[in-house]
C-alpha positions as CSV (number, residue, x, y, z in Angstrom):
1,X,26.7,78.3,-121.9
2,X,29.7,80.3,-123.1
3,X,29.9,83.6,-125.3
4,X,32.5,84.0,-127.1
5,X,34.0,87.0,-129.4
6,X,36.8,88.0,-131.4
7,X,37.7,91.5,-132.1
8,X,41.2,92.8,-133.5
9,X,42.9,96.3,-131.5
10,X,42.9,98.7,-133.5
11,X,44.0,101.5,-131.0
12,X,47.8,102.7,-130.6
13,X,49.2,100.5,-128.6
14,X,46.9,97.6,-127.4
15,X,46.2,96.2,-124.5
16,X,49.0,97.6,-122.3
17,X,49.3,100.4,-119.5
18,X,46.8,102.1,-119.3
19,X,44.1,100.9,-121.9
20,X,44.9,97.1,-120.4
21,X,43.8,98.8,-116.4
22,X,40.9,100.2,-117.9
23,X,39.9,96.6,-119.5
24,X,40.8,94.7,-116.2
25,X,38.9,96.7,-114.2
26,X,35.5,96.8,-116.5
27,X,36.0,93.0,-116.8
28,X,36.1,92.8,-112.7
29,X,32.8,94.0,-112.4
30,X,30.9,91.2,-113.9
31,X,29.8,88.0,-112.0
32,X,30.7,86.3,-115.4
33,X,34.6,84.4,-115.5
34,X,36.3,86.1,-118.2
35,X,38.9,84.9,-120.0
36,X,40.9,86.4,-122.7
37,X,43.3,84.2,-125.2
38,X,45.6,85.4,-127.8
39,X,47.3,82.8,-130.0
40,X,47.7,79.9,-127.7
41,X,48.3,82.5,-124.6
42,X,45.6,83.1,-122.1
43,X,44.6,85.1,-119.7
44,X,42.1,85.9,-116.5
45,X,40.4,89.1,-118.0
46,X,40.5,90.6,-114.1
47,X,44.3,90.1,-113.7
48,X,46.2,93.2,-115.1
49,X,49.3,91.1,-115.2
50,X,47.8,88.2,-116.4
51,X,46.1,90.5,-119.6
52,X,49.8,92.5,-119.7
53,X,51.2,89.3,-120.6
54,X,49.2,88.1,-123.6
55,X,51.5,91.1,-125.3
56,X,48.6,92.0,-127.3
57,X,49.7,95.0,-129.3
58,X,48.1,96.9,-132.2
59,X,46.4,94.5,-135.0
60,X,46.9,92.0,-132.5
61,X,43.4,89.6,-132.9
62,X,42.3,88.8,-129.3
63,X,39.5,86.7,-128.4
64,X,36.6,87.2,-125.0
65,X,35.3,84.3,-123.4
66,X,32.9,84.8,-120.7
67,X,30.8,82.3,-118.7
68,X,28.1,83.4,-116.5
69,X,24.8,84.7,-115.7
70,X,25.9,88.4,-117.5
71,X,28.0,86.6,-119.6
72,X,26.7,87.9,-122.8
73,X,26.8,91.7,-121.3
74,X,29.8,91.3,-120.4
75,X,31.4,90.2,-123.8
76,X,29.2,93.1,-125.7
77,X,30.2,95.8,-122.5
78,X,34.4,94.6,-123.2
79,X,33.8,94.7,-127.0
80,X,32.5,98.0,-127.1
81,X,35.6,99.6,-124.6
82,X,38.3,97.6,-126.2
83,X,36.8,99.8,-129.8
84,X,36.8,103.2,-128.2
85,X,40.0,103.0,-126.0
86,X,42.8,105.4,-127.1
């Protein structure tokens, strides 16, 4: 089974620099294969470059997929930082 959420950033600058590192390496730790898509661009959630290219700026509407044993902890864990990262 898959879980699945969308969320829109609503922080400064997105997922870039810093605030994208700090995603990447939360997603790392989960067994769970994360993937991130934004518009028809898609990305391994534990590649920084991968995650830099999705060019997912502020309002941009991203969505998590993970697939795994913590794959539901994992999507609520990365919701919750990508809604308190500056």
């Amino acid at each position: 089974m898959t879980t699945t959420a969308e969320i829109t950033l609503t922080n400064e600058v997105g997922l870039h620099a810093r605030p994208a590192a700090t995603f990447v390496r939360r997603a790392a730790a989960f067994q769970s294969t994360i993937r991130v898509r934004r518009d028809d661009r898609e990305a391994d959630a534990s590649s920084l470059l991968q995650v830099l290219k999705l060019e997912a700026g502020h309002g941009a509407t991203i969505v998590i997929e993970a697939d795994g044993e913590d794959e539901e902890d994992a999507v609520v864990e990365l919701l919750e930082l990508l809604r308190t990262l500056t």
